[in-house]
C-alpha positions as CSV (number, residue, x, y, z in Angstrom):
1,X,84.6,97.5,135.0
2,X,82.9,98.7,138.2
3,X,84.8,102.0,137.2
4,X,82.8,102.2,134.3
5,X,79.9,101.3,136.0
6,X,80.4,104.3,138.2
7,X,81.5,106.5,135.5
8,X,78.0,106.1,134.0
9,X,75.4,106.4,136.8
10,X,77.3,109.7,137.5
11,X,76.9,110.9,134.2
12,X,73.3,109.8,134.6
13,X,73.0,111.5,137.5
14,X,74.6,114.7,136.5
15,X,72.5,114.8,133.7
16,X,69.0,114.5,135.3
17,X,69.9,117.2,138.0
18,X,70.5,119.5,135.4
19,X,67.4,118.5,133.7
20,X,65.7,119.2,136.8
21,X,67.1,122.6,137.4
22,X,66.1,123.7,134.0
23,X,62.8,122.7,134.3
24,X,62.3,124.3,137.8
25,X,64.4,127.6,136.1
26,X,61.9,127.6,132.9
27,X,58.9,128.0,135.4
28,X,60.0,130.3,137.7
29,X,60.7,132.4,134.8
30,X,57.2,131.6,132.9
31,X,55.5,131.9,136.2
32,X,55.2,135.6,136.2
33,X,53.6,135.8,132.5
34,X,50.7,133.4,133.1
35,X,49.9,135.5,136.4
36,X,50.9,138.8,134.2
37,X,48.3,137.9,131.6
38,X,45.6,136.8,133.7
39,X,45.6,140.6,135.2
40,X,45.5,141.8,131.3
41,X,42.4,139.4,130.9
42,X,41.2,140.3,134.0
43,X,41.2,144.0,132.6
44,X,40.0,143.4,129.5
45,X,36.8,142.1,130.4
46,X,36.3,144.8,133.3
47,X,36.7,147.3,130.1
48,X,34.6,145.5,128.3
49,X,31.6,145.8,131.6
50,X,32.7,149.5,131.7
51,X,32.0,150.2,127.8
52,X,28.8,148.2,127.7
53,X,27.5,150.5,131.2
54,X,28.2,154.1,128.8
């Protein structure tokens, strides 16, 4: 019984860690597009002053 017991928080356990190093691999790997597209906004809208100056 206490086997089992065992058996079952380390399944547990094994399951969160890899739940946590997905989550911590998805943003390390979305992390560079947000800060990627906030350059393109970034410029967009300084083309956008430049057009509207000629």
């Amino acid at each position: 019984m206490d086997l089992v017991i065992f058996g079952v928080v380390a399944v547990v356990g094994g399951v969160v860690a890899l739940l946590g190093f997905l989550i911590i691999l998805g943003r390390k790997v979305t992390e560079p597009n947000k800060e990627l597209q906030q350059k393109v906004e970034s410029l967009e809208d300084e083309m956008k002053r430049l057009k509207e100056k000629s």
